[in-house]
C-alpha positions in Angstrom: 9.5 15.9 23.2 8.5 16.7 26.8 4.3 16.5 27.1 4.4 17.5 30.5 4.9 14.2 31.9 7.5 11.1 32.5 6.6 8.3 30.3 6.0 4.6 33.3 6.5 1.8 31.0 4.9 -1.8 32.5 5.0 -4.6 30.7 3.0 -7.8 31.5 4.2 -11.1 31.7 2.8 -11.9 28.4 4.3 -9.2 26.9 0.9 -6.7 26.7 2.5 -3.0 27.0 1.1 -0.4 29.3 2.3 3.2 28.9 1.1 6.3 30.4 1.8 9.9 30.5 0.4 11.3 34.0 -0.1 15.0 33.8 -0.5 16.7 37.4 -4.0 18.9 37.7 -5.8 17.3 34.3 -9.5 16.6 34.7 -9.1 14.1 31.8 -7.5 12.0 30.4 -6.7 10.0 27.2 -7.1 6.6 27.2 -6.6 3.7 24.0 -5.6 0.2 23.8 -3.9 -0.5 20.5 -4.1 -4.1 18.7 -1.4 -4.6 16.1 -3.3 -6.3 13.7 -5.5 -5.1 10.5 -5.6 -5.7 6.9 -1.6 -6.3 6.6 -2.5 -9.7 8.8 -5.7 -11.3 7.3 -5.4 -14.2 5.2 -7.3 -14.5 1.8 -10.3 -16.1 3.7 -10.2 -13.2 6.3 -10.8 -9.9 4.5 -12.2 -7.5 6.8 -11.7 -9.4 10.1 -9.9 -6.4 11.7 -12.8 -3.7 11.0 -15.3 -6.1 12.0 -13.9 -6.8 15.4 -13.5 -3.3 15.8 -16.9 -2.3 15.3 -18.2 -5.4 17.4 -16.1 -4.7 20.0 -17.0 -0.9 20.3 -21.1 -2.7 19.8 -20.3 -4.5 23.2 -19.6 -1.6 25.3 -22.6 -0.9 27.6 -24.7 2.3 26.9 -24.7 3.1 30.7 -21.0 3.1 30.7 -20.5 5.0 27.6 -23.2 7.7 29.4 -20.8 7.7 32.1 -17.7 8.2 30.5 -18.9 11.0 28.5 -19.6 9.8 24.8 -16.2 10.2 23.0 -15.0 7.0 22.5 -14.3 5.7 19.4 -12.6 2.8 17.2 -10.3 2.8 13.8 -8.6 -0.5 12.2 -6.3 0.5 9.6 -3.7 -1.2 7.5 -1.7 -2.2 10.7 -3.3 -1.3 13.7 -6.9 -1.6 15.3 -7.2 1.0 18.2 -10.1 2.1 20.8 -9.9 4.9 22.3 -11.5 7.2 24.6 -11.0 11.2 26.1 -12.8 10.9 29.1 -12.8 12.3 32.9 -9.9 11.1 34.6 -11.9 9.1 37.6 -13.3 7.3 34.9 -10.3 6.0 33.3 -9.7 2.4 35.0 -13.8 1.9 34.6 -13.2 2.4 30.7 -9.9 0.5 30.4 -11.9 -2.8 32.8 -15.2 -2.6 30.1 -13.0 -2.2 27.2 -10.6 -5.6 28.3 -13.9 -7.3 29.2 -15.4 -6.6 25.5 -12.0 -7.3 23.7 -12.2 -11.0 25.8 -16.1 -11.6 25.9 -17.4 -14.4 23.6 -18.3 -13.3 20.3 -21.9 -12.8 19.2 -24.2 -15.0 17.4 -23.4 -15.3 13.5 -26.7 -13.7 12.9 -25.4 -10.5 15.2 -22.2 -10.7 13.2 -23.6 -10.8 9.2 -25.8 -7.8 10.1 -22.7 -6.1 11.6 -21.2 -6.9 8.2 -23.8 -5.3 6.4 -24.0 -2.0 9.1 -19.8 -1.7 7.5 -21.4 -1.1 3.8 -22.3 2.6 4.3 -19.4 3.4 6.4 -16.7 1.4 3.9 -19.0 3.0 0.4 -17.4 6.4 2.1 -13.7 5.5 1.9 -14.1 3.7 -1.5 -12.8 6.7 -3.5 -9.9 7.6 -1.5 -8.7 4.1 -1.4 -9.1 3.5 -4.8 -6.3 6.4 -5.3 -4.6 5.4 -2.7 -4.3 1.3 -3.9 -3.4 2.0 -6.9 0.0 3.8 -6.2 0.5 1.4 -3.6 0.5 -1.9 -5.6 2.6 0.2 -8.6 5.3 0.4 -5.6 4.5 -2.5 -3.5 2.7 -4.8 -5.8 1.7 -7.9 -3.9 3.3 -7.0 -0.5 0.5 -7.3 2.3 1.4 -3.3 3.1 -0.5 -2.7 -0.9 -4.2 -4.6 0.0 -6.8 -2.0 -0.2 -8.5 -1.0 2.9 -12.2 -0.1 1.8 -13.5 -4.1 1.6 -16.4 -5.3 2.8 -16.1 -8.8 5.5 -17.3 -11.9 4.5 -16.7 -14.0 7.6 -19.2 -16.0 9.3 -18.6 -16.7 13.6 -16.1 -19.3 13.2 -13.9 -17.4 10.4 -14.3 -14.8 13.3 -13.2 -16.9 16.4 -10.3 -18.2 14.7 -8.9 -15.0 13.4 -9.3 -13.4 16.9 -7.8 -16.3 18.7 -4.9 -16.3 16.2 -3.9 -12.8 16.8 -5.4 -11.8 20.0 -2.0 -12.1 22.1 0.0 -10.5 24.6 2.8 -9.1 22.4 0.4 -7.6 20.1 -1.3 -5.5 22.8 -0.3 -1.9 24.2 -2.3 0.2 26.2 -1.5 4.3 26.2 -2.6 6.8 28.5 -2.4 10.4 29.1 -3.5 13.3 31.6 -4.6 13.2 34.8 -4.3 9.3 35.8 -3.5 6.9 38.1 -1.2 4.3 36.7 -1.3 1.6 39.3 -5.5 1.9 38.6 -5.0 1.4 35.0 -2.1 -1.2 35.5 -5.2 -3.4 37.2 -7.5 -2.7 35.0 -5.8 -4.7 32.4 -4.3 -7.4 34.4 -6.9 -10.2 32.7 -5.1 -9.2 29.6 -2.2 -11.5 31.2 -4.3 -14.2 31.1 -3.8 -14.4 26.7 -0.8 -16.5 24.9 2.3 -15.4 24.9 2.7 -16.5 21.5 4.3 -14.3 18.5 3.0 -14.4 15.3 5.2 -13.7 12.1 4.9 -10.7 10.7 5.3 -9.6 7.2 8.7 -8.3 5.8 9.3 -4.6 5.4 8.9 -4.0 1.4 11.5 -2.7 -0.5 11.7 1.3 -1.3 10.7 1.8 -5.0 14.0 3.1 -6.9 12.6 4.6 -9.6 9.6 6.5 -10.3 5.9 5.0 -11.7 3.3 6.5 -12.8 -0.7 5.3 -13.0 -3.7 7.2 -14.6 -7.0 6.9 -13.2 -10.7 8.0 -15.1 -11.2 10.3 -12.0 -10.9 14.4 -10.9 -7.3 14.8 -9.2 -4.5 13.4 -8.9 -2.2 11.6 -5.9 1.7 11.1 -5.5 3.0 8.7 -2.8 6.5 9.3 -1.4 7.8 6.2 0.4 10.2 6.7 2.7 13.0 4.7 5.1 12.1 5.3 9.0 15.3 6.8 9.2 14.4 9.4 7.1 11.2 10.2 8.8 12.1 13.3 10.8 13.5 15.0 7.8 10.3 14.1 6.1 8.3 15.7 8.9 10.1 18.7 8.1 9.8 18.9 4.4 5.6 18.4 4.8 5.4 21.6 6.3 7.5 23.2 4.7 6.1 22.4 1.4 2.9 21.4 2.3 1.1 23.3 5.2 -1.9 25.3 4.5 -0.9 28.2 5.3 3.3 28.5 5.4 4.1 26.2 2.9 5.3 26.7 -0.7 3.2 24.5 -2.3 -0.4 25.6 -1.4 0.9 28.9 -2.3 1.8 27.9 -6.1 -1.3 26.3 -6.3 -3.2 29.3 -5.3 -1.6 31.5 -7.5 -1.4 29.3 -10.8 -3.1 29.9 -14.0 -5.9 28.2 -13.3 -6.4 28.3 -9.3 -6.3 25.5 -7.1 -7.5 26.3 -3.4 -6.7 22.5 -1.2 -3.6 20.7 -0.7 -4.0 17.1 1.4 -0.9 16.3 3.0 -0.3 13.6 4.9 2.1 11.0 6.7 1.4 7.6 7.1 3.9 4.7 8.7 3.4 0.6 8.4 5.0 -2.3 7.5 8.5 -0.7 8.7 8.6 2.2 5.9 6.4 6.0 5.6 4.1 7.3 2.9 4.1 10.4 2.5 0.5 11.1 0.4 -0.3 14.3 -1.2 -3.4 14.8 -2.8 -5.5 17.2 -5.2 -8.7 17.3 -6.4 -7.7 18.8 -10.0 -5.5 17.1 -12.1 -4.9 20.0 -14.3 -2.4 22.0 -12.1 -0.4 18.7 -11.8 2.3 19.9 -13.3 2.4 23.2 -11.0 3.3 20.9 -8.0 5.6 18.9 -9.7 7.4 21.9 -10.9 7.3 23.3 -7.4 9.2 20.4 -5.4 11.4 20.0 -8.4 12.7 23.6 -8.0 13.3 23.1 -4.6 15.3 20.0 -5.1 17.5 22.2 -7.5 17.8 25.1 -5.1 17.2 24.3 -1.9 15.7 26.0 1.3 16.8 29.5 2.5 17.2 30.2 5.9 14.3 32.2 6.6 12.0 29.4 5.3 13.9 26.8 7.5 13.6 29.4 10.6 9.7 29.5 9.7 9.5 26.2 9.7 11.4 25.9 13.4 9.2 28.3 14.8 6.0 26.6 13.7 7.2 23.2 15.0 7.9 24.9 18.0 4.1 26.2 18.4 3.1 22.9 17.7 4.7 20.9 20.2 3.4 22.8 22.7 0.0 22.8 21.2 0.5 18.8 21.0 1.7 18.9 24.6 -2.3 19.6 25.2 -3.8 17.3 22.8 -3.9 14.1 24.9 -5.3 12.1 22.0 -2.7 13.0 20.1 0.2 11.7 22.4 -1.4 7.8 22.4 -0.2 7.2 19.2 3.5 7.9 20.0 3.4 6.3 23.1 2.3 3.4 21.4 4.8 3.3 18.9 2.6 3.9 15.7 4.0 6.6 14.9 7.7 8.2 15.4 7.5 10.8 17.8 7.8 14.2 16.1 11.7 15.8 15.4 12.9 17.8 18.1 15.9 19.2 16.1 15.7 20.7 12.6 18.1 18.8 10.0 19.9 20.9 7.7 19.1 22.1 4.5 21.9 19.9 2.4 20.0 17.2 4.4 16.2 18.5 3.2 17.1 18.6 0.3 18.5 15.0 -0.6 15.7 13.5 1.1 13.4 15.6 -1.0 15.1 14.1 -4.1 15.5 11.0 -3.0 11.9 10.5 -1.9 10.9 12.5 -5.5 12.8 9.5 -7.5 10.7 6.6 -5.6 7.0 8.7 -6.2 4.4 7.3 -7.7 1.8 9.7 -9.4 -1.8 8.5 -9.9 -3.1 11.2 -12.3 -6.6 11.9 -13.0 -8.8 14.2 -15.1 
């Protein structure tokens, strides 16, 4: 996909990552330096490390600065990844990449600092709790003990040392890439990072790539909706990309349209895409359980008969749109750069192809079903 820009690779000594994406006559840019490490790399005794650091890392950055850049900057630690990230003036780029290095590196603070830190998490973590009670459940019936199926939503329980330790194990070169986007300078951003050359070099292992489920599960859960999850091989992804909208978008896909027009009305399908550990999830989500059965009817129908071509030239056209709408969402670019994500397809695959995928991903599902 062409954002308006040549990617400029650099890659430190140590192996930390710098891309950017300069775009000529941007006033901002998009900035983020990505950690690979969350809850797929805490041991027992480490639960919560990842989303603690975050949020004491983002604590650390200077009010003054964050005046200066503008206020949207922001941290997320997930299953695989922990990521800060900022839109911000371009000029102010380098200062945000220097302050953001310097908090990464800076010496934690006192275990007092950190256990109330813990506690600030509770409100923020007692919001996710639902969805990744839905979401855990389908994972371990696919995964079971596979680091890729620990739930996300859990509260720390580290003091200062548990801290230092899990930072120095996993703060390393190889682990870190920096993305950038917009109107930047990247000889200004390659020194802002440059003290990141002074961590190890070291690798840690990382866990295996689970297997794909090969047959389908299926959970129950005292609780209003109900929750497939589709795992997928990356080398499916794009054709997966593909089948998403055209089953699930809001407003051109088949499936919100069944659910709209059922027996009992259902107004909200939640779609989404997820990639870790090596494989996708594709999640979809209601909040009624009762009209279940009008989804699963829906993808089973198009398994047996497939996708016309008007629906597959609709789908084209809206991918088309997108990418250029993408092309000026500069947030949205830092995750591909990075490698978190695959970048989106630039070619359609074919409807023979849609469909198998579809059916293959429909045999590995696991359904969570609620009230």
């Amino acid at each position: 996909m062409h954002y308006g820009g040549a990617e400029l690779p650099l890659r430190l000594a140590n192996g930390v990552e710098l891309h950017t994406r300069p775009i000529a006559a941007r006033a901002t840019a998009a900035v983020a330096l990505w950690w690979h490490t969350g809850r797929l790399h805490e041991s027992p005794d480490e639960v919560g490390a990842a989303h603690l650091l975050e949020h004491l890392v983002c604590e650390a950055l200077p009010a003054a600065a964050l005046a200066r850049w503008g206020g949207a900057v922001n941290g997320q630690s997930g299953r695989e990844w922990t990521v800060w990230h900022a839109l911000l003036p371009a000029a102010a780029a380098p200062d945000f990449l220097r302050t953001l290095v310097w908090a990464l590196r800076a010496p934690l603070p006192p275990d007092a600092h950190v256990q109330r830190e813990s506690r600030v998490l509770a409100a923020e973590i007692g919001a996710a709790t639902a969805r990744d009670h839905w979401e855990h459940g389908a994972l371990r019936a696919c995964f079971g003990a596979h680091p890729l199926a620990r739930p996300l939503a859990v509260l720390p329980d580290l003091d200062l040392a548990g801290l230092t330790a899990f930072r120095a194990r996993l703060l390393t070169g190889p682990r870190l890439r920096v993305t950038a986007a917009g109107g930047l300078d990247p000889d200004a951003l390659a020194a802002a990072i440059r003290p990141l050359e002074e961590l190890p070099a070291s690798r840690a292992a990382e866990p295996a790539a689970p297997a794909l489920p090969i047959q389908p599960c299926y959970q129950r859960r005292s609780a209003a909706g109900a929750l497939w999850l589709l795992p997928f091989a990356l080398t499916e992804a794009a054709a997966v990309a593909e089948l998403a909208l055209l089953l699930a978008d809001p407003l051109v896909g088949e499936l919100p349209r069944q659910l709209r027009n059922a027996a009992e009305p259902l107004y909200g399908l939640h779609c989404e895409l997820e990639f870790c550990a090596g494989i996708g999830l594709w999640w979809l989500r209601i909040d009624a359980g009762r009209v279940a059965a009008v989804l699963e009817a829906g993808i089973e129908q198009r398994i047996a008969t497939g996708f016309t071509a008007a629906e597959l030239a609709r789908v084209r056209a809206l991918r088309h749109a997108r990418q250029i709408l993408e092309g000026e969402d500069l947030l949205g670019q830092l995750e591909v750069l990075a490698g978190a994500r695959p970048a989106p397809p630039t070619r359609s695959a074919s409807a023979a192809t849609l469909a198998r995928v579809l059916a293959t991903c429909w045999q590995r599902r696991c359904r969570v079903l609620g009230d």
